[in-house]
C-alpha positions in Angstrom: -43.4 -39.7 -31.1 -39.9 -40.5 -31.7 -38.8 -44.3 -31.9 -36.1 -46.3 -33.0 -37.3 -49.5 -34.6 -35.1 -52.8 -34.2 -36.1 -54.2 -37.2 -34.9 -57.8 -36.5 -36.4 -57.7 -33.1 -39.6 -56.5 -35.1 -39.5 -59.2 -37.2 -39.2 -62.3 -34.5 -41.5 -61.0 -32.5 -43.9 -61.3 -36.0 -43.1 -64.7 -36.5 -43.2 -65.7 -32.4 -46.9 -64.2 -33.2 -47.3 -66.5 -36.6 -46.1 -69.5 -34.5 -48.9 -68.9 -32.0 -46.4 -67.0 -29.1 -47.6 -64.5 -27.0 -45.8 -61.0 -26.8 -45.4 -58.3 -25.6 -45.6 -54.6 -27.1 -45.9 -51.0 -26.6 -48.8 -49.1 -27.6 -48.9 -44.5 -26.9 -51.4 -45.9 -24.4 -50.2 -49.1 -22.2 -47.9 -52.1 -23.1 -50.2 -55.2 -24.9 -50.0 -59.0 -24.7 -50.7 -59.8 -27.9 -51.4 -62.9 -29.7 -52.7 -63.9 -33.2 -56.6 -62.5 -33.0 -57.4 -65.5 -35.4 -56.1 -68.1 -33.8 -58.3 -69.5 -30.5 -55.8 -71.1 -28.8 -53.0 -68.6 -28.6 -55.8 -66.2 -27.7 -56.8 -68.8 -24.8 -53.0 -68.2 -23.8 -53.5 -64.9 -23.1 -56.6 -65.1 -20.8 -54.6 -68.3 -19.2 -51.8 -66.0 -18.3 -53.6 -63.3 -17.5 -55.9 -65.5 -15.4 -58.4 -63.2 -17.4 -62.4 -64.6 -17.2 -63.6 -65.8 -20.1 -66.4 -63.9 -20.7 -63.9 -60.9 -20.9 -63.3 -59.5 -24.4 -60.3 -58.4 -25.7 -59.5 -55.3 -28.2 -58.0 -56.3 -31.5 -55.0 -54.3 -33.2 -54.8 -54.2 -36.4 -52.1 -51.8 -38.9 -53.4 -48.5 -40.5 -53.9 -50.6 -43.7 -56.0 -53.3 -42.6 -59.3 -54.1 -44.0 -61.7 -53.2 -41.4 -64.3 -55.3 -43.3 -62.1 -58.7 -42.7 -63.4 -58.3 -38.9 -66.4 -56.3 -39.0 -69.8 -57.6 -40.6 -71.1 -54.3 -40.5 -69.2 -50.8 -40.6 -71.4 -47.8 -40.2 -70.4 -44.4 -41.8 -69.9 -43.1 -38.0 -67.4 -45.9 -37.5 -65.0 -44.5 -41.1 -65.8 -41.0 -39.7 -63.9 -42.0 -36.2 -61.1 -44.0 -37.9 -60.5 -41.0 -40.4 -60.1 -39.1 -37.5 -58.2 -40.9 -34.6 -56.7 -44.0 -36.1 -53.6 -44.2 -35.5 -54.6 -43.6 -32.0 -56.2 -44.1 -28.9 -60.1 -45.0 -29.6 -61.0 -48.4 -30.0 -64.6 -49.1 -31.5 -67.0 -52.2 -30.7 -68.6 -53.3 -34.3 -70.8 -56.7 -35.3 -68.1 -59.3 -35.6 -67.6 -60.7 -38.5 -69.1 -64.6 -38.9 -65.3 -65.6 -39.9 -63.5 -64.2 -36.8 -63.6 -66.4 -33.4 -65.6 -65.6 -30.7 -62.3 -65.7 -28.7 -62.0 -62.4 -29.1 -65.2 -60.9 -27.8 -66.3 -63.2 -24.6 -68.8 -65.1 -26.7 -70.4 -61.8 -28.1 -71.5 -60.9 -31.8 -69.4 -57.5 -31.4 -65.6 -56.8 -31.8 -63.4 -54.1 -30.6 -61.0 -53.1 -33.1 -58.2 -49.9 -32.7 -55.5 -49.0 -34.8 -52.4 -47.8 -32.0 -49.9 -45.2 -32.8 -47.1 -46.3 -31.4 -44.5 -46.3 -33.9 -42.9 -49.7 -32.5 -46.5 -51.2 -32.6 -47.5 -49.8 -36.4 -44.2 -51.9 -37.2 -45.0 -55.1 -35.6 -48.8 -55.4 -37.1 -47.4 -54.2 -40.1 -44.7 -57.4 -40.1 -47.1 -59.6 -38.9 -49.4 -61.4 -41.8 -48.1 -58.7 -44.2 -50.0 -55.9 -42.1 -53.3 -57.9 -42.4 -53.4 -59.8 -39.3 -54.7 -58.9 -35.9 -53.3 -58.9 -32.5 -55.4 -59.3 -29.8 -53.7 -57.3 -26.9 -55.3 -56.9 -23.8 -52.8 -54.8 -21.2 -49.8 -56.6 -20.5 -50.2 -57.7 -16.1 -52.1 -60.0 -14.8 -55.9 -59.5 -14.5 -57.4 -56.6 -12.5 -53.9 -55.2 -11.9 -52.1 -52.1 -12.7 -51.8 -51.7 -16.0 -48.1 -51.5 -17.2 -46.4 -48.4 -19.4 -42.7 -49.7 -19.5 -41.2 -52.7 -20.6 -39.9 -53.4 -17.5 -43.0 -53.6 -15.7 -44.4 -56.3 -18.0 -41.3 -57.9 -16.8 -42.5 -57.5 -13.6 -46.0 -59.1 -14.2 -44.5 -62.4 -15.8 -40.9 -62.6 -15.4 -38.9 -65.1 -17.1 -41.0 -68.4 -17.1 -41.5 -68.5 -20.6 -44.8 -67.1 -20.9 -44.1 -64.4 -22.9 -41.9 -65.0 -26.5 -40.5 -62.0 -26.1 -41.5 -57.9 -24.7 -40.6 -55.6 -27.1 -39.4 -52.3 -25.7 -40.8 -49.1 -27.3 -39.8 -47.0 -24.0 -42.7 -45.2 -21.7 -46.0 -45.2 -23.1 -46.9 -41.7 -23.7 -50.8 -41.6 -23.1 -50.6 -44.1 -19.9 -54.2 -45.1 -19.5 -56.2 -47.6 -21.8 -58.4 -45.9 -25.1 -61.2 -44.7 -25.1 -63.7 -47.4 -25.7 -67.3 -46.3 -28.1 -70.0 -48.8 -29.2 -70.9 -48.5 -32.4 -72.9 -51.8 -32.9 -76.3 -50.3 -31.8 -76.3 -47.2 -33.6 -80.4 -47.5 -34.9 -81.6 -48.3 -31.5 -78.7 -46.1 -28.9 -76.4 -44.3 -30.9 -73.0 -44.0 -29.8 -72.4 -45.3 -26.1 -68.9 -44.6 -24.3 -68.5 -48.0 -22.5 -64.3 -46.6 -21.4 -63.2 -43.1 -21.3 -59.8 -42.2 -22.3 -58.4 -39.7 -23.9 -60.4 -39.3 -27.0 -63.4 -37.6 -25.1 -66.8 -37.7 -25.9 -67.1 -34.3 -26.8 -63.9 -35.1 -29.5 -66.1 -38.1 -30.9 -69.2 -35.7 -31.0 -67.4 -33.4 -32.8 -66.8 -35.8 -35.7 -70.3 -37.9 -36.0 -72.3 -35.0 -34.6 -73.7 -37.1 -31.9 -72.5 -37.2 -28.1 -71.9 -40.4 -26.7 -74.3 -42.1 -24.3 -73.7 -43.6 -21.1 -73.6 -47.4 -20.3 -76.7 -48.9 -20.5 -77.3 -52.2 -18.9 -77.4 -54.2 -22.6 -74.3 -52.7 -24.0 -71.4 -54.8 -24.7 -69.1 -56.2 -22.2 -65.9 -54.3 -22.7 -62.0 -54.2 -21.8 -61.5 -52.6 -18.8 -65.1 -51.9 -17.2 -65.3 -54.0 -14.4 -65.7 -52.1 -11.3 -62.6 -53.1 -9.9 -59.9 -52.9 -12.1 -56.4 -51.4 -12.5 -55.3 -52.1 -8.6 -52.2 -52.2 -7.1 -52.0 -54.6 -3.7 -51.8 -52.1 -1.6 -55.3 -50.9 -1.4 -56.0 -47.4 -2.7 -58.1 -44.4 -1.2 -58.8 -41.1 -3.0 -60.0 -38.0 -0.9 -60.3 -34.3 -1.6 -57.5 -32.1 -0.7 -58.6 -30.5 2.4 -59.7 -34.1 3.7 -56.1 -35.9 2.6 -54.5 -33.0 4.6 -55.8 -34.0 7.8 -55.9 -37.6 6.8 -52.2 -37.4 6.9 -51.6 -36.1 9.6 -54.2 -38.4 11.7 -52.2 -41.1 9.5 -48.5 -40.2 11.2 -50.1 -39.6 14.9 -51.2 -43.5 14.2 -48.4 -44.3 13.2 -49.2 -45.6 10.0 -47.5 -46.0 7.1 -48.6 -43.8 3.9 -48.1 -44.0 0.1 -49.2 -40.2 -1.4 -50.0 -39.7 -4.7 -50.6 -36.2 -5.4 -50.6 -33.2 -7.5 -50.3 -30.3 -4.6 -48.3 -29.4 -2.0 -48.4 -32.1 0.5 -46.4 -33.7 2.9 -45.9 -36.0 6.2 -45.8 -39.4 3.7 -44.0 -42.3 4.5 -43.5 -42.6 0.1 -44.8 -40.2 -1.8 -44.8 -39.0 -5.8 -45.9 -35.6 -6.9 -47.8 -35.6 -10.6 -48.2 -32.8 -13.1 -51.7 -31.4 -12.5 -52.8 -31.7 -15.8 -54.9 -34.4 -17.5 -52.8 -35.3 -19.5 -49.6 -35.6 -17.5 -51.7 -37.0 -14.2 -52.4 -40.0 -16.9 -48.9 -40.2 -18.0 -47.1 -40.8 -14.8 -50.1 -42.7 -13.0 -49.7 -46.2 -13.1 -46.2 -46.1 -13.3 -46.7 -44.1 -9.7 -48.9 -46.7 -8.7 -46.4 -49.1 -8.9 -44.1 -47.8 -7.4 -46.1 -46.7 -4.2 -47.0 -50.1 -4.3 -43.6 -51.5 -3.2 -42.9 -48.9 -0.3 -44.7 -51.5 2.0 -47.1 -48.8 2.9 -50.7 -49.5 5.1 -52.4 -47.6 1.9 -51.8 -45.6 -0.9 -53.9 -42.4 -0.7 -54.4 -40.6 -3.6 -55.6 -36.9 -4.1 -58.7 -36.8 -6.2 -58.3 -34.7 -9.4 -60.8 -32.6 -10.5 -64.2 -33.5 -11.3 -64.2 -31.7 -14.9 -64.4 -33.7 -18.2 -60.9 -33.6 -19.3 -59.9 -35.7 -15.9 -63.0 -38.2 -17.1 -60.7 -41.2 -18.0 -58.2 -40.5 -15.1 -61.3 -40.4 -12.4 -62.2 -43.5 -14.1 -59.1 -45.3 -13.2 -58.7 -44.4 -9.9 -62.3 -45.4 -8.9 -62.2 -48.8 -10.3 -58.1 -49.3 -8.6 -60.1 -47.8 -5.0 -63.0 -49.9 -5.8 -63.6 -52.3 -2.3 -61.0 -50.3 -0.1 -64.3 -48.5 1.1 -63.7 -47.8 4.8 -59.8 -48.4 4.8 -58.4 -45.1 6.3 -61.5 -45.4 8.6 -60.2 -49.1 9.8 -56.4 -48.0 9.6 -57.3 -45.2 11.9 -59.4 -47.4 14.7 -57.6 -50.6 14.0 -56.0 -50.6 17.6 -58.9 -48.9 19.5 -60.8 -51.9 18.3 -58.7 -54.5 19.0 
C-alpha cells in the first residue's frame, strides 16, 4: 500500500494526541478515533463522543516497535507466534492487562486488546507519537453502533466541525474495509484460542501459525470491540435475503410502491438506488460500508442486501451484515402489508 506521508500533519496530529486531543486516522482496515491509551480522560472523550457504553472496550494501537510487555502482564508464545506473523496488520489479540495500564481501555476488564495496523499513514503517527512507544486507543471513527467509516470524509460525516475531533488525518480509502479479526489469547490453559470478531485473518490463517483452530465465543470470554449483536447499522434498516428470494422481493417491492436501496453482487435490477460489489470476499469487504452509506442517503423504505455466500472466506462479511440487519426482522414483511393493515 502506497501512501504519501505529510510529515507535518503527522506530527500535530502526535502532539494534539500528547495534549490529550482526540483524532482521527486511517488504519488498511477502517478509519480510528484515537486518543492517548494511557491517559483516562482523553479515553473518556472518546466513548463521550462516540456515546460509546462504558463497559465497552476499546483495541489499542501501538507501532511495530512497541514493547508488548508495557501493556501485557502476560504474553504467551502463541501471542509472539501471531505478531510475527500478521503484525503489521489486521488481527488484534486480547492479553492480561498490564497492572500499570488503565482499565479505561478494557471496560473494567483484566484483559487488553492490542493490534499493530499497517497503514502506512498510521505506522507514522504511533511511531511520532511518545517516540513510537505510546498507545492509541482507536475504536472506529462514527458514532456508536453505526457504520463504520473507510474515508476521511465520512468521519467528517459522523462529527463534523464542532471541535470534537483535533484533526482527521486522510490516508485515502481503507483498503481491508471491515474491522480485524479479533482472538483471545488470555485463556489459553483453560480454552485455547477463541475468535471473539472475524475479519480477515481467518481462523484457519491463525491455526496455521499456533497449530490450534480458534474456538467460538463462549459465554465468559471477554467483552470485545465490535460484538454486540447489533452493530455497524446504517438508519435505514437493512435486510439480507438469498438471491432467488431478493428477486421477487423486488419486484413485490415496486408493485408496492416502495422505495428500495440494493446492494448486490449479481445481476439485479428494479431498485429505486442500487450499488453492484465485486463478488469476492475480499472486494464485497472493501466497498461495503462505504455502500452502506451511501444507500443510506437515497431516502429509501430499506436497504436490501443480497446475502453472500455462506463459505468461510465471507465469515467476517456475514458477520457484518447480520449485526447492521440485526432488529429489522420482519421489515420487508411490514413494508409489504403496511397499507393492507392500516
Amino acid at each position: 500500500m502506497s501512501q504519501d506521508i505529510d510529515i507535518t500533519a503527522i506530527e500535530a496530529a502526535a502532539r494534539a494526541l500528547e495534549g490529550g486531543n482526540l483524532v482521527a486516522f486511517p488504519t488498511e482496515t477502517v478509519y480510528g478515533l484515537g486518543a492517548d491509551a494511557e491517559n483516562p480522560a482523553a479515553v473518556a472523550a472518546i466513548y463521550a463522543a462516540k456515546g460509546r457504553p462504558q463497559d465497552h472496550p476499546v483495541i489499542v494501537h501501538l507501532a511495530p516497535e512497541a514493547d508488548i510487555a508495557h501493556w501485557a502482564a502476560e504474553i504467551p508464545p502463541e501471542a509472539h507466534a501471531l505478531a510475527n506473523a500478521f503484525w503489521p496488520g489486521p488481527l488484534t489479540m486480547i492479553l492480561k492487562r498490564a497492572p500499570n495500564i488503565p482499565d479505561a481501555v478494557s471496560g473494567g476488564q483484566d484483559t487488553v486488546g492490542l493490534r499493530c495496523p499497517a497503514h502506512p499513514v498510521a505506522i507514522a503517527l504511533l511511531r511520532a507519537f511518545k517516540g513510537g512507544q505510546g498507545g492509541v486507543a482507536a475504536p472506529s471513527a462514527n458514532k456508536f453502533g453505526h457504520v463504520s467509516p473507510t474515508l476521511a470524509q465520512h468521519v467528517r460525516d459522523e462529527f463534523g466541525a464542532d471541535g470534537t475531533v483535533a484533526t482527521v488525518l486522510d490516508g485515502g480509502a481503507s483498503q481491508v474495509g471491515i474491522e480485524s479479526t479479533i482472538v483471545d489469547l488470555s485463556r489459553l490453559a483453560t480454552h485455547g484460542p477463541v475468535l471473539l470478531r472475524p475479519g480477515h485473518v481467518s481462523a484457519e490463517a491463525i491455526a496455521a501459525v499456533i497449530d490450534q483452530i480458534p474456538a467460538a465465543p463462549d459465554v465468559a470470554a471477554p467483552r470485545a470491540s465490535g460484538t454486540l449483536e447489533s452493530h455497524y447499522a446504517p438508519h435505514t434498516p437493512v435486510a439480507m435475503q438469498d438471491t432467488a428470494t431478493l428477486v421477487r422481493t423486488l419486484e413485490q417491492m415496486a408493485a408496492a410502491g416502495r422505495k428500495v436501496a440494493l446492494i448486490h453482487y449479481s445481476d439485479l435490477w428494479n431498485a429505486h438506488a442500487s450499488e453492484r460489489l465485486p463478488a469476492t470476499p475480499e472486494g464485497f469487504a472493501h466497498a461495503l460500508y462505504a455502500a452502506l452509506r451511501a444507500m443510506d442517503g437515497q431516502g429509501a423504505d430499506v436497504i436490501l442486501v443480497e446475502a453472500p455466500p455462506q463459505d468461510g472466506a465471507w465469515l467476517g462479511v456475514n458477520d457484518r451484515l447480520r449485526r447492521a440487519a440485526h432488529g429489522s426482522t420482519g421489515i420487508v414483511h411490514g413494508l409489504l402489508n403496511r397499507d393492507a393493515e392500516v
